[in-house]
N, C-alpha and C positions, 0 to 999 in steps of 0.2 A: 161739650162739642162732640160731632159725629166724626169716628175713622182716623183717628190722631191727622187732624191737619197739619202741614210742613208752613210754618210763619216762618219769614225772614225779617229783622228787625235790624233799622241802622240807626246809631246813635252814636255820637262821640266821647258820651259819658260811660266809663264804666259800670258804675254806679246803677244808672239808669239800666244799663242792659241786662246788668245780674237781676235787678227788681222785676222787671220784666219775666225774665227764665223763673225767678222765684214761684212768679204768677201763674205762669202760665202751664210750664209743665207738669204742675199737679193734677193739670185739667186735661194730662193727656196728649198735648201738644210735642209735635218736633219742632224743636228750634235752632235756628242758626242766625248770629250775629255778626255785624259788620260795622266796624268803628269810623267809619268813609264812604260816601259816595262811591268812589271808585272802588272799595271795597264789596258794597254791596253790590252793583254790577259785575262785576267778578262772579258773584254767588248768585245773581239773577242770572247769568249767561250760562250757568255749569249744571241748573238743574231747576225743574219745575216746582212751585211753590204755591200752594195755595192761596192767600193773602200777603201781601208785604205790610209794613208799618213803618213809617219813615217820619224821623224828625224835620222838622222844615230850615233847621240853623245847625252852622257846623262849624269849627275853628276858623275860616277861614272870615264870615259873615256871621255874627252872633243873635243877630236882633231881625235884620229884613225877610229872611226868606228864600233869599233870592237863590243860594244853592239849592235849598229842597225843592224849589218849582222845577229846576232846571233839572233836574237829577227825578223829578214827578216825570218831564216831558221826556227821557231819555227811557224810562220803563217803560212807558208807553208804549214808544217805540219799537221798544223789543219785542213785546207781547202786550196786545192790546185788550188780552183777557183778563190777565192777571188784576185782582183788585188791592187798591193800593188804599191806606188808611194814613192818612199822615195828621204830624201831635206838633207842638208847639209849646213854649212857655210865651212867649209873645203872641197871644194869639190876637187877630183883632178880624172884624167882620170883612173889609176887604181881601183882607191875605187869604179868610175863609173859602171865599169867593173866588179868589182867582186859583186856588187848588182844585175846588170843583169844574171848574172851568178848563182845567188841563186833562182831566181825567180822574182825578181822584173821589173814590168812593162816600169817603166819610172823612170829619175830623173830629179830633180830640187834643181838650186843652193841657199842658200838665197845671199841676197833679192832678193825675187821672181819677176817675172814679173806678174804680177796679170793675166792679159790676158790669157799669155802661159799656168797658174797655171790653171786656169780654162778651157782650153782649152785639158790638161792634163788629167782631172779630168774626164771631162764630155767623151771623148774619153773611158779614161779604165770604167766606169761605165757600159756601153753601151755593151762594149768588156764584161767585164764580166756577165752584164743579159744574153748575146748572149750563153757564155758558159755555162752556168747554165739550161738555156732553151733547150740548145742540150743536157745534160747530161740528165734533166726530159725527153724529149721524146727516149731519148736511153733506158730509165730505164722503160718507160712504155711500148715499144715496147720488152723488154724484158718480162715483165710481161705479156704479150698479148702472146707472144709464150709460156708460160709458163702454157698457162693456164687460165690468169685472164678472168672471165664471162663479153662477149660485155653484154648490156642490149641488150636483142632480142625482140622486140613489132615490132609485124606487127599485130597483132587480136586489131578489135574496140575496146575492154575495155580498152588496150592500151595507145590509141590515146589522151585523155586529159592529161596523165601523160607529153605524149611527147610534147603536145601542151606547158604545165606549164615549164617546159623544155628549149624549143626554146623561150619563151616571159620572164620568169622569170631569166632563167640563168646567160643574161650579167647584170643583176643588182645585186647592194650588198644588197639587201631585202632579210631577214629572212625567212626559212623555211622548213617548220616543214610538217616533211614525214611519213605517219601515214599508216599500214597494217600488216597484221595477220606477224609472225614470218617466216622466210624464203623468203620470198614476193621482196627482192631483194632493200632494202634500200640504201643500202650503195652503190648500182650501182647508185641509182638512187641520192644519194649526189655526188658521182664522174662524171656524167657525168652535173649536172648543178653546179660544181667545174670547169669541163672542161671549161664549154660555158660562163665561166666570164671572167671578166678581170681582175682576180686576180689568174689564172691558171698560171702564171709561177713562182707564191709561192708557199707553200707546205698547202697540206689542212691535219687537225690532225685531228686524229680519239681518241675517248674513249669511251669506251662500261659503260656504267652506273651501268649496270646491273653487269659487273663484277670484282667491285669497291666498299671494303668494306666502310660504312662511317666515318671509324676511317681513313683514309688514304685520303679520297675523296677529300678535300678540297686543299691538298699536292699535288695532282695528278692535279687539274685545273689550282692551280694560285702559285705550287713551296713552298719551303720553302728556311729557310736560316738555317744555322749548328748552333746544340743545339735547334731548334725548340720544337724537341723530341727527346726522346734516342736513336732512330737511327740515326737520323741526323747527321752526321758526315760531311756533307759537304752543300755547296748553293745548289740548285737543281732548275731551272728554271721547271713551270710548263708549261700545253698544250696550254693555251693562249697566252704566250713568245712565244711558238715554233711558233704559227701559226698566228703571229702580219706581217700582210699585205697580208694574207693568207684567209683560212677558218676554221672554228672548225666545226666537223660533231659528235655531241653526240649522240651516241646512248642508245637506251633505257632511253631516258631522265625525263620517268615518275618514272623511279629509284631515282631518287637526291633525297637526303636526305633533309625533309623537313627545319631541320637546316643552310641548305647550298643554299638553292632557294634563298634568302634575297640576297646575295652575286652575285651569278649568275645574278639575276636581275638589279645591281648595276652594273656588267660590263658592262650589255647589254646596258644599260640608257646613260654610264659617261664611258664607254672603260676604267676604272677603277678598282683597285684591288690593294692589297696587299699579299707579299708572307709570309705564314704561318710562325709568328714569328717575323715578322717583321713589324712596322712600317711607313715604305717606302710607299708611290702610286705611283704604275706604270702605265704606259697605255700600252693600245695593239688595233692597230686597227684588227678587226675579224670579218668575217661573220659568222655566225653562223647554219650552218643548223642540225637538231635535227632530233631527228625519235624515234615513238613510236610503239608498237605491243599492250597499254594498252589501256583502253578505257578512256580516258584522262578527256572527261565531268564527268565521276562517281570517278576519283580519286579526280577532284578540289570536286566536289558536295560531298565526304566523308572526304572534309580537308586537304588528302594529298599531292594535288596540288595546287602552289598558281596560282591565277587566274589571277593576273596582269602578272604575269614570264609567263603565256600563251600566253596573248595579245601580248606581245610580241617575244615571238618565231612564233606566228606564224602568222606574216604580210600573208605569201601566206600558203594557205596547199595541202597537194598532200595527196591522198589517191591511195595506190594500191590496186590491185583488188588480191584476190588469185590466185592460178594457176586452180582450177576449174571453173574457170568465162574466160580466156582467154585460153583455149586448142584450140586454132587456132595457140599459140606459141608453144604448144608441140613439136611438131617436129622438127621446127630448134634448139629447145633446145638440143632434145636430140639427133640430129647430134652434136651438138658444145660438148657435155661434153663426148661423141662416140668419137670425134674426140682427144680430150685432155688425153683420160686414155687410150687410145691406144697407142699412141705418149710415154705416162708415163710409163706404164707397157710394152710395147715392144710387141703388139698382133696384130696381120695382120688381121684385121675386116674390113668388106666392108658395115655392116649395118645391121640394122634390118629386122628379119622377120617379114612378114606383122599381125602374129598374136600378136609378141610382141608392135609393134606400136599401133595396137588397145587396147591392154594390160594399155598399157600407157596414150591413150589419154581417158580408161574410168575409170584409176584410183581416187580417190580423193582428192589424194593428200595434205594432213591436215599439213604435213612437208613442203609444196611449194614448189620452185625453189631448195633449200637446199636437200630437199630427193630425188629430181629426182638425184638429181649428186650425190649425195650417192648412190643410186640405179644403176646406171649406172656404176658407179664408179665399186660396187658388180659383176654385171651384166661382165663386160669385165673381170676381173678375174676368172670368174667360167665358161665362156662360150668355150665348148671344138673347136668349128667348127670356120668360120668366118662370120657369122652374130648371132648375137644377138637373143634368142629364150624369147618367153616368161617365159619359166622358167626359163629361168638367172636372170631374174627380181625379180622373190620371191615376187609380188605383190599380195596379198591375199584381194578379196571387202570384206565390211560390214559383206558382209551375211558368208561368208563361213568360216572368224576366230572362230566366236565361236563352230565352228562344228570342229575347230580344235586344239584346246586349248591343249586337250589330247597329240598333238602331236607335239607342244612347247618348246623349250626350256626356262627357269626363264626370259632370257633378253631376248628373244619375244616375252614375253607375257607384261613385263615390257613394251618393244619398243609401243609394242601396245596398251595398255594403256596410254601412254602419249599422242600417234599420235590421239588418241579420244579425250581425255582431249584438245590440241589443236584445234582440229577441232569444237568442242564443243562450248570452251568457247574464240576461239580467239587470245588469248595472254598469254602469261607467269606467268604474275603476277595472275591473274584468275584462270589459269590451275594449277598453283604449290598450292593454296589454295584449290583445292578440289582433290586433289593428297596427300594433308597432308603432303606437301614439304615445305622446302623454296626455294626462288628464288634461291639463290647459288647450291643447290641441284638438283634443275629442269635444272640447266643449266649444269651442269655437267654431265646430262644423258644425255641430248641435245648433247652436243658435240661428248660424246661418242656412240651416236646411229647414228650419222651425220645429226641430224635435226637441228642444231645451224645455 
């Protein structure tokens, strides 16, 4: 079999299940077993699996079937990708029949033929990465019409991102994405997600930043019910979801310095336990991280630890602002022209030549983030079909203060942060000399569309 396939196998016999494990992991297989229906939904809900294998009789009903259909029709449910292979010792051509009928892949009678078994196996595995892989590129091609931002780099300053990119990408090395707020991170995790070999798992996103630390640890590695008082049920965390996958933390100079020890521990041993529990789990994870802080003065003031560095960041990528690469300007602001027209239903053919200039000698202290906010503005207040530089509402340095007067509370507010940005860089820095906290600075940010 290709790539150690994850099988899930339920059976009531012991016997049967070690036979099974005897079989199968020689051939490279991860396997996990479940002595119940309700067992193995338990382990179908907690993590993705390539094929299941399910007997069709269980203590309860020995002979009909009748719990393996039902327990057929409730995987289904769950995940209608998953291929399910279900065995029998009563096997007879109806029961055959109405299995396939429910959704199931294949069958097999006991005793099995080993061969065919494997043969079986390794077939729907394949079948289903196949279908799983078509439904992620359907769902990204949707999000691509939808809107979601290509990375646009054609301007030199660019160019090493793209280089880190193309050499860093197919490998599973750590790292750690570092540039002022808006700067376009999280494209730049998704497209060296893309260029791995671990792009037809799913890569998990968590913003650091906006993740109290009373909940943080809940939120990385899960808990289990009675944890804490909300806890009322299991909860697999981000590194379950994204075990064969990728983890992209953002704003990672956020983590609570109580919770780096932990973090560092997965990174080492793919290791963890879920909140309240006892248990080690593992998760294989790539990890790539991203900051807007200035990461050297956070370890250098204590609040970062230095070895959780070393190891986030095997490679690092530094973006440049959008004032350092306005040779991207312009296909930028055709693409997000092109996306709030499409959105808001406005027959624009482009910009005029004074709003282009408008744009490319803006400074943009909000980055990539306020150009599409701006644009975003700009096509709903724009009466004609191109784009004037006063749809923009782009005001330099000099000329705010000369117009303060004529301001409204959250323009002048807007404007004050975007200096405080541009200033000092980053979040953490800007919301300390704003007399903010981070949660407070972020929730302007969103609401002025600088986030």
């Amino acid at each position: 079999m290709s790539a150690a396939p994850r099988i899930l196998i339920a059976d009531d016999q012991r016997d049967v299940l070690e036979a099974l494990r005897l079989l199968l992991e020689p051939e490279g297989c991860q396997i996990d077993t479940a002595a119940s229906p309700a067992g193995l939904l338990r382990e179908a809900e907690r993590r993705e699996y390539d094929v299941v294998l399910i007997d069709l009789n269980y203590a309860r009903d020995t002979t009909s079937g009748a719990e393996g259909l039902d327990l057929l029709t409730r995987l289904r449910a769950l995940d209608d990708t998953l291929p399910i292979v279900v065995m029998t010792a009563w096997g007879t051509v109806s029961l055959a029949v109405e299995a396939m009928r429910r959704g199931a892949r294949d069958f097999i009678e006991k005793p099995w033929d080993n061969e065919r078994l494997l043969s079986i196996l390794r077939t729907q595995a394949e079948l289903g990465r196949a279908i799983r892989r078509s439904r992620r590129l359907e769902a990204q091609n949707r999000l691509q019409a939808e809107g979601a931002p290509p990375l646009i780099a054609q301007s030199p300053a660019m160019r090493p991102v793209l280089d880190v990119i193309a050499r860093v990408g197919p490998s599973d090395a750590n790292v750690f994405i570092t540039g002022e707020n808006g700067t376009g991170k999280g494209l730049v995790a998704q497209a060296l997600h893309a260029a791995s070999s671990r792009s037809g798992r799913p890569m998990v996103t968590i913003n650091a930043g906006g993740v109290s630390e009373g909940v943080f640890e809940s939120e990385l590695f899960g808990h289990v019910k009675g944890a804490f008082t909300d806890a009322r049920q299991d909860r697999i965390g981000r590194f379950e979801m994204a075990d064969g996958g990728a983890l992209f933390l953002d704003e990672i100079a956020n983590v609570p310095l109580s919770q780096q020890q932990k973090l560092l521990r997965v990174l080492e041993r793919g290791e963890f336990e879920r909140l309240g529990s006892s248990t080690t789990r593992k998760a294989d994870v790539r990890l790539i991280s991203a900051t807007n802080a200035d990461i050297d003065a956070e370890v250098a003031a204590g609040r970062f630890r230095q070895d959780l560095l070393f190891r986030l960041n095997t490679i690092e990528v530094r973006l440049p602002p959008l004032r350092d690469r306005r040779d991207d300007i312009p296909a930028l602001a055709a693409h997000f022209l092109a996306v709030h027209a499409v959105r808001y239903r406005k027959a624009l053919t482009g910009f005029e030549p004074a709003a282009l200039q408008a744009l490319t000698e803006y400074q943009w202290p909000g980055n990539v983030r306020e150009m599409d906010h701006a644009i975003e503005r700009a096509v709903l207040m724009a009466p004609g079909d191109r784009i004037r530089a006063a749809d923009l509402a782009l005001r330099s340095a000099r000329e705010a203060p000369a117009r303060l007067d004529e301001m409204s509370l959250e323009d002048v507010e807007a404007l004050m942060i975007r200096k405080a940005l541009s200033r000092h860089g980053n979040v953490a820095s800007a919301a300390r000399a704003l007399g903010l906290s981070r949660s407070a600075l972020y929730r302007r940010l969103e609401r002025y569309g600088l986030q």
